[in-house]
PDB file of N, CA, C and O in Angstrom, chain B, residues numbered from 101:
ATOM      1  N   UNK B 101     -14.364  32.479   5.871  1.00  0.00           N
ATOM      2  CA  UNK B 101     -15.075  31.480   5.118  1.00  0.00           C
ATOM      3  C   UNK B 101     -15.757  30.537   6.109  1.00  0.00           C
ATOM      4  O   UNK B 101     -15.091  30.003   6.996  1.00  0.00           O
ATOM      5  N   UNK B 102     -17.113  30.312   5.977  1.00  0.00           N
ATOM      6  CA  UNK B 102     -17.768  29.480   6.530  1.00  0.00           C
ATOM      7  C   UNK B 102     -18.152  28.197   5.914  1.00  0.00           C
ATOM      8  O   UNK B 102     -18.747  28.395   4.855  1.00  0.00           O
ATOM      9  N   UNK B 103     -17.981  26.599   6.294  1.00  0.00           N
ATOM     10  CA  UNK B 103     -18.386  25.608   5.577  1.00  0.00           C
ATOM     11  C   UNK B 103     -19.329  25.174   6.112  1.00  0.00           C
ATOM     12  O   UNK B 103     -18.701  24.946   7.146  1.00  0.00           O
ATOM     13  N   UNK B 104     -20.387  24.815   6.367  1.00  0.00           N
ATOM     14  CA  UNK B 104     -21.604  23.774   6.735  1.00  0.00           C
ATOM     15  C   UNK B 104     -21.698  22.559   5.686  1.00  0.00           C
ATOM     16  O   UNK B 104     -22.146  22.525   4.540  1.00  0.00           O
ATOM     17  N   UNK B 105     -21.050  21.473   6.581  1.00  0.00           N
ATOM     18  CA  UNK B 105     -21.010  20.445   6.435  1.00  0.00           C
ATOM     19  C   UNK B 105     -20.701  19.220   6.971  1.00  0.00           C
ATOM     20  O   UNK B 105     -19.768  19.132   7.770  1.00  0.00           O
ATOM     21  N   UNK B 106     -21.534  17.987   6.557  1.00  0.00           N
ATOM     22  CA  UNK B 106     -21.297  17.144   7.651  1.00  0.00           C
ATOM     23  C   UNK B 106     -19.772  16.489   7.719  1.00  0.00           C
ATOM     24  O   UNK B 106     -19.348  15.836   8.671  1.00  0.00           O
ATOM     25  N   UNK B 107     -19.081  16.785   6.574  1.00  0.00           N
ATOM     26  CA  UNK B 107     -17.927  15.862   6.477  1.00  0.00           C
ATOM     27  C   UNK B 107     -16.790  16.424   7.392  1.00  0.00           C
ATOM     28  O   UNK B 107     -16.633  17.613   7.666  1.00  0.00           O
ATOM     29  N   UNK B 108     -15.878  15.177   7.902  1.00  0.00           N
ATOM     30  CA  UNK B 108     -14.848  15.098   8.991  1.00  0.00           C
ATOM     31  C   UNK B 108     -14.035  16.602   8.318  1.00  0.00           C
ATOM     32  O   UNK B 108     -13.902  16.928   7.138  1.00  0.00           O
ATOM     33  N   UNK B 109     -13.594  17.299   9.552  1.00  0.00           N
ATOM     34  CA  UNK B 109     -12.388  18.132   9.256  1.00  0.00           C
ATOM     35  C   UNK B 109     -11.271  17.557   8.430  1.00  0.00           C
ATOM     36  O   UNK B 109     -10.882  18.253   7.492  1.00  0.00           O
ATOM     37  N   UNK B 110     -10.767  16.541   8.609  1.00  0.00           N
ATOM     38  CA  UNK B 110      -9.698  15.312   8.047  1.00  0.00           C
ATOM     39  C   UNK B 110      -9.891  15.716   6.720  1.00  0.00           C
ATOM     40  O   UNK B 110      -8.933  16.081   6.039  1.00  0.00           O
ATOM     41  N   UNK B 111     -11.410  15.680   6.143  1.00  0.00           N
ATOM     42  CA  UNK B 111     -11.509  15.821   5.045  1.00  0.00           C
ATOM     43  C   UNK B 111     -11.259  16.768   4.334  1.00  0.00           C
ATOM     44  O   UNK B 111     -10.636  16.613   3.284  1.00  0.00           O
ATOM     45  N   UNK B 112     -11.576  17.645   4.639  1.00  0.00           N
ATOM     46  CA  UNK B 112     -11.951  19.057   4.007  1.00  0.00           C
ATOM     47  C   UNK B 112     -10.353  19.738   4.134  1.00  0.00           C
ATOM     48  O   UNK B 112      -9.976  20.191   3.053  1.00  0.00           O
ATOM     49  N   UNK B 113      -9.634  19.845   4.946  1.00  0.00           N
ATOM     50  CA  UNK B 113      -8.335  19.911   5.391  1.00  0.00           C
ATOM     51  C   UNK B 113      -7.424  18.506   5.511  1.00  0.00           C
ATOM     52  O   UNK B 113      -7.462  17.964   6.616  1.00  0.00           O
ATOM     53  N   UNK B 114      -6.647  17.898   4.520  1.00  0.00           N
ATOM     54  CA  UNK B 114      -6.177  16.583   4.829  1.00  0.00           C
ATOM     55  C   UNK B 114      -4.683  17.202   5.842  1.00  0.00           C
ATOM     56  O   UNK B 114      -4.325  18.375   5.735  1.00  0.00           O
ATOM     57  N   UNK B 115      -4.202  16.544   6.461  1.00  0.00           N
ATOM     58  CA  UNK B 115      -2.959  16.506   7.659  1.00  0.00           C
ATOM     59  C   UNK B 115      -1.681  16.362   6.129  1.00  0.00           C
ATOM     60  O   UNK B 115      -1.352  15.215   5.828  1.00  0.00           O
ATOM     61  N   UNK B 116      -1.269  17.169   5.564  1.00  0.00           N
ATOM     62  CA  UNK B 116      -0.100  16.784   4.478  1.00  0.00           C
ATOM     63  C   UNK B 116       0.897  15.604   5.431  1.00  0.00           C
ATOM     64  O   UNK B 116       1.101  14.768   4.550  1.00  0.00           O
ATOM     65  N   UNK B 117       1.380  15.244   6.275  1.00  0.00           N
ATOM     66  CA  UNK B 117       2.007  14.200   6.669  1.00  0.00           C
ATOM     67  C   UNK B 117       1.390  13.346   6.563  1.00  0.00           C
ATOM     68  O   UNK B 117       2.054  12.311   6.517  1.00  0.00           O
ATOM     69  N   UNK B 118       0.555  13.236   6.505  1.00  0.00           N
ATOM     70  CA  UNK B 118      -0.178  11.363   6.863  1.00  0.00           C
ATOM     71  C   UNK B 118      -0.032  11.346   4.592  1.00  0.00           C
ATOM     72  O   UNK B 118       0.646  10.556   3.935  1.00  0.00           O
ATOM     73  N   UNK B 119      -0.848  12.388   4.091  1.00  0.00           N
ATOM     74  CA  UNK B 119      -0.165  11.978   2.586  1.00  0.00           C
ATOM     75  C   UNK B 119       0.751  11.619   1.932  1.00  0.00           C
ATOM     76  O   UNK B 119       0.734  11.189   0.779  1.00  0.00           O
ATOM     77  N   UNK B 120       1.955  11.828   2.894  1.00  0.00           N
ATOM     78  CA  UNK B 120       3.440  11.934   2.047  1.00  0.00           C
ATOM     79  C   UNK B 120       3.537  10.065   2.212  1.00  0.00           C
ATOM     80  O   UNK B 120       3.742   9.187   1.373  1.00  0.00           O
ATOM     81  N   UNK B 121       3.274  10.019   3.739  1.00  0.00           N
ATOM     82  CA  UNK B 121       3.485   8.604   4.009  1.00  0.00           C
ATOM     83  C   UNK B 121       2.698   7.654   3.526  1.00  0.00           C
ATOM     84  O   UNK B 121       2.868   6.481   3.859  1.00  0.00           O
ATOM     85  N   UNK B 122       1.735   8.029   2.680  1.00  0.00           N
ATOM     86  CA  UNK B 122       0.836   7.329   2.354  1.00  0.00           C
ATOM     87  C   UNK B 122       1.372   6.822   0.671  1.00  0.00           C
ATOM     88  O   UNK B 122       1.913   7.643  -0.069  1.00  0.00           O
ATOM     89  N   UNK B 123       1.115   5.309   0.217  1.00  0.00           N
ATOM     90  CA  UNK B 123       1.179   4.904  -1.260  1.00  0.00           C
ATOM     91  C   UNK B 123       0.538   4.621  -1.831  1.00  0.00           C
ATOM     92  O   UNK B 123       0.046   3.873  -0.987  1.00  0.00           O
ATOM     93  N   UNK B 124      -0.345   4.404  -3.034  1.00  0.00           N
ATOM     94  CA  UNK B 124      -0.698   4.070  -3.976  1.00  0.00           C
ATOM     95  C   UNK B 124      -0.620   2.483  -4.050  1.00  0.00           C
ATOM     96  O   UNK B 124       0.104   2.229  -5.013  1.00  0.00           O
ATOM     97  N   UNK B 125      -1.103   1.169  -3.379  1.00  0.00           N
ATOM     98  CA  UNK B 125      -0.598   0.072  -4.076  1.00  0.00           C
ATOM     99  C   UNK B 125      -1.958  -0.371  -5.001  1.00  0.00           C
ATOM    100  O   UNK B 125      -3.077   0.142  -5.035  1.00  0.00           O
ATOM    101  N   UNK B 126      -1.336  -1.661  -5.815  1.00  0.00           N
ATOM    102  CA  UNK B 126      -2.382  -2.417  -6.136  1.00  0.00           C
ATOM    103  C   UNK B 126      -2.414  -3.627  -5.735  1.00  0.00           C
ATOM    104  O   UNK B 126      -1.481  -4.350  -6.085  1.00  0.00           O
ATOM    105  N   UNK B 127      -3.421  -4.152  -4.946  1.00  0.00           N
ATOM    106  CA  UNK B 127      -3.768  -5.575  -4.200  1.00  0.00           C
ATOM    107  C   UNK B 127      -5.015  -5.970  -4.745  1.00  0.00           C
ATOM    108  O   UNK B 127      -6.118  -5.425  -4.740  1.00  0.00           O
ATOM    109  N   UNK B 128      -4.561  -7.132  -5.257  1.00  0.00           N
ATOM    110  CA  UNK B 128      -5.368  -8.385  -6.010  1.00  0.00           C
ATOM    111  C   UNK B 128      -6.317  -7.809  -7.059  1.00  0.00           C
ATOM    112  O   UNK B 128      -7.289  -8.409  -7.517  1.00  0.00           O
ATOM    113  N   UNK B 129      -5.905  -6.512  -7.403  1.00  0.00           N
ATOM    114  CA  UNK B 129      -6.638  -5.767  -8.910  1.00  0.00           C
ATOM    115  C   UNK B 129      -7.575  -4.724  -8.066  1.00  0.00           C
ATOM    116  O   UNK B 129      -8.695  -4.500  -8.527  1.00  0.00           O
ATOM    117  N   UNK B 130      -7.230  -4.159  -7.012  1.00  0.00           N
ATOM    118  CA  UNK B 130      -8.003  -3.670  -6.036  1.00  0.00           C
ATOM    119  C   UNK B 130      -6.887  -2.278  -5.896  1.00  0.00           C
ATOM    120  O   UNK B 130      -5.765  -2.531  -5.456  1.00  0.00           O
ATOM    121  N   UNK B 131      -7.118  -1.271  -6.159  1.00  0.00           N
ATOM    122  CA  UNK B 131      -6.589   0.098  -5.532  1.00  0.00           C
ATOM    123  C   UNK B 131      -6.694   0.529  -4.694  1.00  0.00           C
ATOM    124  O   UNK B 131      -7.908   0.714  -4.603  1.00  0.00           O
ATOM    125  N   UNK B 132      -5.910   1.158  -3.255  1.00  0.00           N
ATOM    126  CA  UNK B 132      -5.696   1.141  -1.681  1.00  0.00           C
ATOM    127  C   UNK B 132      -4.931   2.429  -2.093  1.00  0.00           C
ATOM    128  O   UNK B 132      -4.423   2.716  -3.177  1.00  0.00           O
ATOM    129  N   UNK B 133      -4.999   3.237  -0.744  1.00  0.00           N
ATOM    130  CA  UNK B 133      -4.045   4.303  -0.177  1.00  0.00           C
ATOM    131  C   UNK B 133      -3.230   3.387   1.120  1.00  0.00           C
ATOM    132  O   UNK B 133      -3.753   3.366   2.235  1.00  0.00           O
ATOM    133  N   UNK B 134      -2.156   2.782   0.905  1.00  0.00           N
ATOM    134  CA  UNK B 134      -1.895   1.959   2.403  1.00  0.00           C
ATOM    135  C   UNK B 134      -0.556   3.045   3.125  1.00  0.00           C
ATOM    136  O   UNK B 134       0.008   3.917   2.464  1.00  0.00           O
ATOM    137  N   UNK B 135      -0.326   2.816   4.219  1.00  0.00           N
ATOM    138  CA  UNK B 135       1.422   3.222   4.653  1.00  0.00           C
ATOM    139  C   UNK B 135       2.181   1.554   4.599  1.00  0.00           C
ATOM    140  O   UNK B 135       1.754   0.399   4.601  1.00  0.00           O
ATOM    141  N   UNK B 136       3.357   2.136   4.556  1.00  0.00           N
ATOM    142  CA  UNK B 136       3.999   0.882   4.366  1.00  0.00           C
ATOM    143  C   UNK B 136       4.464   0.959   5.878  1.00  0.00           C
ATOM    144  O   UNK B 136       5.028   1.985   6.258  1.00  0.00           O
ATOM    145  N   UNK B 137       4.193  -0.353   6.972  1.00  0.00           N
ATOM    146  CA  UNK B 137       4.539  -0.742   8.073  1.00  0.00           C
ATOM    147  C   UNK B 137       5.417  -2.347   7.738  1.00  0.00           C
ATOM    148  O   UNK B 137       4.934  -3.249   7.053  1.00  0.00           O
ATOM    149  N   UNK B 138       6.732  -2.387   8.387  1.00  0.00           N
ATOM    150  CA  UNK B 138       7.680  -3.232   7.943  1.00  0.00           C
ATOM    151  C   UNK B 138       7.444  -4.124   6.828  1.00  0.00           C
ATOM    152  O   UNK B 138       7.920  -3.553   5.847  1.00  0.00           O
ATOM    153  N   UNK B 139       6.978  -5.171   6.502  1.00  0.00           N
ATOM    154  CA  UNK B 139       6.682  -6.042   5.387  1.00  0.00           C
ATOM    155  C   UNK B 139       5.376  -5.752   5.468  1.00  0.00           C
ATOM    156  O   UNK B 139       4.788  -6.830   5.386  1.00  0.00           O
ATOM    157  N   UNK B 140       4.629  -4.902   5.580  1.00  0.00           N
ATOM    158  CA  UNK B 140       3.126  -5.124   5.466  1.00  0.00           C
ATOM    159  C   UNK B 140       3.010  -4.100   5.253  1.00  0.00           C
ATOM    160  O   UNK B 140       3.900  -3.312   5.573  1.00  0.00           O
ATOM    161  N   UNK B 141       1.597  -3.583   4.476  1.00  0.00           N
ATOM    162  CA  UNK B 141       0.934  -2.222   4.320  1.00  0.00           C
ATOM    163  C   UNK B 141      -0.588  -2.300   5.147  1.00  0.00           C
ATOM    164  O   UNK B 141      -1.166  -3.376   5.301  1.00  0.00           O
ATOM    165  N   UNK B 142      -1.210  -0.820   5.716  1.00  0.00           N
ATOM    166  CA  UNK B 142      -1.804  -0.828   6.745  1.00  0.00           C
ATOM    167  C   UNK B 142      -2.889   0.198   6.055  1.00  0.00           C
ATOM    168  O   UNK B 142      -2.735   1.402   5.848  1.00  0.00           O
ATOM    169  N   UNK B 143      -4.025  -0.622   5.760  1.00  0.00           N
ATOM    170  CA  UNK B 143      -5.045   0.250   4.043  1.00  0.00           C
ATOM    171  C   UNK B 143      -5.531   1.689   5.025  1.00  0.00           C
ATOM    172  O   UNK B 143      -5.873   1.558   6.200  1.00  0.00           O
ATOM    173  N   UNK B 144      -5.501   2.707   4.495  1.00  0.00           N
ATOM    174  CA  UNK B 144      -5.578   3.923   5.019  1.00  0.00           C
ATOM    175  C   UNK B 144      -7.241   4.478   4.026  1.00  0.00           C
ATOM    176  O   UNK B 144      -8.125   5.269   4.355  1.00  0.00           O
ATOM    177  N   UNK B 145      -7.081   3.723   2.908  1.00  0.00           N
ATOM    178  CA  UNK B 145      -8.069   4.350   2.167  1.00  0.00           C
ATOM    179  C   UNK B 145      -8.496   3.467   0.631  1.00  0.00           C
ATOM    180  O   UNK B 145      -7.538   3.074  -0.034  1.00  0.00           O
ATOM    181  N   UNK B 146      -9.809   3.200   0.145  1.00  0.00           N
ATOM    182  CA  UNK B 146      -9.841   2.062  -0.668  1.00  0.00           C
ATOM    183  C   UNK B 146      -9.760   3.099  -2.297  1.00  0.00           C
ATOM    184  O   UNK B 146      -9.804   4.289  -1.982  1.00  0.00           O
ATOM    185  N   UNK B 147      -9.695   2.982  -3.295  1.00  0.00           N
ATOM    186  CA  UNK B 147      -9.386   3.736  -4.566  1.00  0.00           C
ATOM    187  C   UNK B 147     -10.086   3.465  -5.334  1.00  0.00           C
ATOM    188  O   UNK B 147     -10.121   4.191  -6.328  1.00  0.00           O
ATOM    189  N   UNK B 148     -10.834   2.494  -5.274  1.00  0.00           N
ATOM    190  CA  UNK B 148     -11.427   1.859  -6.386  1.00  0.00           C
ATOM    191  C   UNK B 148     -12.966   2.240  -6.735  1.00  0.00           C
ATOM    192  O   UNK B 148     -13.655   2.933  -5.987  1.00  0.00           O
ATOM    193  N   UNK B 149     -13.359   1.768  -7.814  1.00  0.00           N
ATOM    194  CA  UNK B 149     -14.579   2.313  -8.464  1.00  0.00           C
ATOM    195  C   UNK B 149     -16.100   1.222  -8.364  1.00  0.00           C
ATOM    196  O   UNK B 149     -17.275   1.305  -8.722  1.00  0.00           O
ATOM    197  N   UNK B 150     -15.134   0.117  -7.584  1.00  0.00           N
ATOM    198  CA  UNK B 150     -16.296  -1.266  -7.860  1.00  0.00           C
ATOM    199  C   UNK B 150     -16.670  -1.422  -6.870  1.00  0.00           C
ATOM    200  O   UNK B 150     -15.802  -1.565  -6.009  1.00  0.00           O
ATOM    201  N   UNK B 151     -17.970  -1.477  -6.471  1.00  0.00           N
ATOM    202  CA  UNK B 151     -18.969  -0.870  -4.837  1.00  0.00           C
ATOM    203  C   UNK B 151     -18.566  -2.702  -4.137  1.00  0.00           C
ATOM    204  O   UNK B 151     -18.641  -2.828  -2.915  1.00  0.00           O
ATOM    205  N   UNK B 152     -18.330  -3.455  -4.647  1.00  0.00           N
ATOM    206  CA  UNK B 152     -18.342  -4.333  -3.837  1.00  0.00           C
ATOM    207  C   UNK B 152     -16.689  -4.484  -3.247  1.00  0.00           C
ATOM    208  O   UNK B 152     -16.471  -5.323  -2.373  1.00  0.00           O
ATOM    209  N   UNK B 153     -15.880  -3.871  -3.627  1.00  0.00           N
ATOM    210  CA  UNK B 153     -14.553  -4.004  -3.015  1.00  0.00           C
ATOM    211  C   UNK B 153     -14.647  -3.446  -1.797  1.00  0.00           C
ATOM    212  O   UNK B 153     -13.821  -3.745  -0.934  1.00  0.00           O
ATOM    213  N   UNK B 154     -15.762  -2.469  -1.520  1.00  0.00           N
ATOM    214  CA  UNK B 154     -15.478  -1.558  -0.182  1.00  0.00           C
ATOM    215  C   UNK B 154     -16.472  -2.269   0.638  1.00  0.00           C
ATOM    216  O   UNK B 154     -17.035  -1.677   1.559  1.00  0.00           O
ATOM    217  N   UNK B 155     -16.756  -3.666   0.327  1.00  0.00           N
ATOM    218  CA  UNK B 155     -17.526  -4.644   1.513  1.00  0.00           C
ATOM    219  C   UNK B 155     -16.454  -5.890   1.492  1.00  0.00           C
ATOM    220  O   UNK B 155     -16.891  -6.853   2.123  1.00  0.00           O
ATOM    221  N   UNK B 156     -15.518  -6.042   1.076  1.00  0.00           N
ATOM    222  CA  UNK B 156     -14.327  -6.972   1.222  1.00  0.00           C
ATOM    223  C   UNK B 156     -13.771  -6.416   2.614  1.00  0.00           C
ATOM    224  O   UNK B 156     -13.088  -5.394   2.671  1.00  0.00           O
ATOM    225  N   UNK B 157     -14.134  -7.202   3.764  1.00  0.00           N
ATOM    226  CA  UNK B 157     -13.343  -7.326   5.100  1.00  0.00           C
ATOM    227  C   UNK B 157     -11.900  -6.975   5.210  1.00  0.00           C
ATOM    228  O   UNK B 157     -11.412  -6.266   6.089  1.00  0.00           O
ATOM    229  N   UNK B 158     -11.203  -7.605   4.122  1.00  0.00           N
ATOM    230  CA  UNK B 158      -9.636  -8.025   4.238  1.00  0.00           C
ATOM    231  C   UNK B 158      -8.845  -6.415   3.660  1.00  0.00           C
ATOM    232  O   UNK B 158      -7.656  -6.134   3.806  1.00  0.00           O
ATOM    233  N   UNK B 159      -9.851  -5.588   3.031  1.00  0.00           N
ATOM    234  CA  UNK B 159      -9.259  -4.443   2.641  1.00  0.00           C
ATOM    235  C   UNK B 159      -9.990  -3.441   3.513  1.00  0.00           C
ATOM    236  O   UNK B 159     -10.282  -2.354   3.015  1.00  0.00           O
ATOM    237  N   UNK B 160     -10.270  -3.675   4.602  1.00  0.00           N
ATOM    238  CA  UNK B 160     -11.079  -2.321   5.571  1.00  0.00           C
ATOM    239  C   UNK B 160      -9.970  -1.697   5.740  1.00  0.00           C
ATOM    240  O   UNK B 160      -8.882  -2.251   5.580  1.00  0.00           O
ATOM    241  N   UNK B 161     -10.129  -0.282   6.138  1.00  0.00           N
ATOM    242  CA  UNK B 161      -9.370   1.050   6.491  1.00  0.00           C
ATOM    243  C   UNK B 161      -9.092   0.501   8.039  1.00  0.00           C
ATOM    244  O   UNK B 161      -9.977   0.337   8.879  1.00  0.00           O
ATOM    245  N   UNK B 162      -7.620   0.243   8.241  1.00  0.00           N
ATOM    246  CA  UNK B 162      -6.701  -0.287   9.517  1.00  0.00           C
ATOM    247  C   UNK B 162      -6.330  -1.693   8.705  1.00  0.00           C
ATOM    248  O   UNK B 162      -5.123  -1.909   8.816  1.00  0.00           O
ATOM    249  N   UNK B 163      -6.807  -2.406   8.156  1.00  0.00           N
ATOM    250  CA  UNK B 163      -6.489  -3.785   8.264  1.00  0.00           C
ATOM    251  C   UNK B 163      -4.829  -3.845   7.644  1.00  0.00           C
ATOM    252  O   UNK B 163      -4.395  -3.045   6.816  1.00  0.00           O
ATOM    253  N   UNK B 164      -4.150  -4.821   8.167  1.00  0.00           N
ATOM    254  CA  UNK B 164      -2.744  -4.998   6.950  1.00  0.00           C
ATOM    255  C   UNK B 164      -2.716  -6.287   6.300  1.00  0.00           C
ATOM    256  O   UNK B 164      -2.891  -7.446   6.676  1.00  0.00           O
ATOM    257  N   UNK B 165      -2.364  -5.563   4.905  1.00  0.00           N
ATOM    258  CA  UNK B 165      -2.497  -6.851   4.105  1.00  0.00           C
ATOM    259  C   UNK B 165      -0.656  -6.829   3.540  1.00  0.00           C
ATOM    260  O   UNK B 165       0.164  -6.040   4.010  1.00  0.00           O
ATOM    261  N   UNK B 166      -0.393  -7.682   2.666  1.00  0.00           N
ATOM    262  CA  UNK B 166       0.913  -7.894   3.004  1.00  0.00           C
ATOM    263  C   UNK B 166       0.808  -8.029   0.561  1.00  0.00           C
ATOM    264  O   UNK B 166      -0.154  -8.223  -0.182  1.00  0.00           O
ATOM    265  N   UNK B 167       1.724  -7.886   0.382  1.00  0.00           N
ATOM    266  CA  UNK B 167       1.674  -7.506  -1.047  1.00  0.00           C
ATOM    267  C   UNK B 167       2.471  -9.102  -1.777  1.00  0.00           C
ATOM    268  O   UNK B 167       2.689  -9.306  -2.972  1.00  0.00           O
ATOM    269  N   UNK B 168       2.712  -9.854  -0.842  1.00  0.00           N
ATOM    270  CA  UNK B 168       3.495 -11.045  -1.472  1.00  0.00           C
ATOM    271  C   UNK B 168       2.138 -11.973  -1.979  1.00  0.00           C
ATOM    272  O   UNK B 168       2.305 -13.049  -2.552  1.00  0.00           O
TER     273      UNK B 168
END
């Protein structure tokens, strides 16, 4: 099978470990893929459907936001 395409390998093939570790939260009405790192979660991926959440700084892919 041949794919031509521009998208990351990551994509097309996800790593099943980085999924398992990965959760589902909801922050401030905002849907995230985060890992949970000690009291904090570390956003891996944004979920949501509303184009301006994925220009909110505080939820970029690496940042940790904390759920309290």
């Amino acid at each position: 099978m041949i794919l031509y395409t521009m998208m990351p390998r990551e994509y097309i093939f996800p790593n099943p470990m980085i999924e398992e570790e990965t959760e589902l939260i909801d922050w401030q009405g905002v849907s995230l893929y985060a890992q949970r790192q000690d009291h904090q979660y570390r956003v891996i991926r944004v979920a949501s459907t509303n184009p301006n959440d994925f220009l909110n700084e505080k939820i970029a892919p690496g940042s940790l936001i904390s759920l309290r």
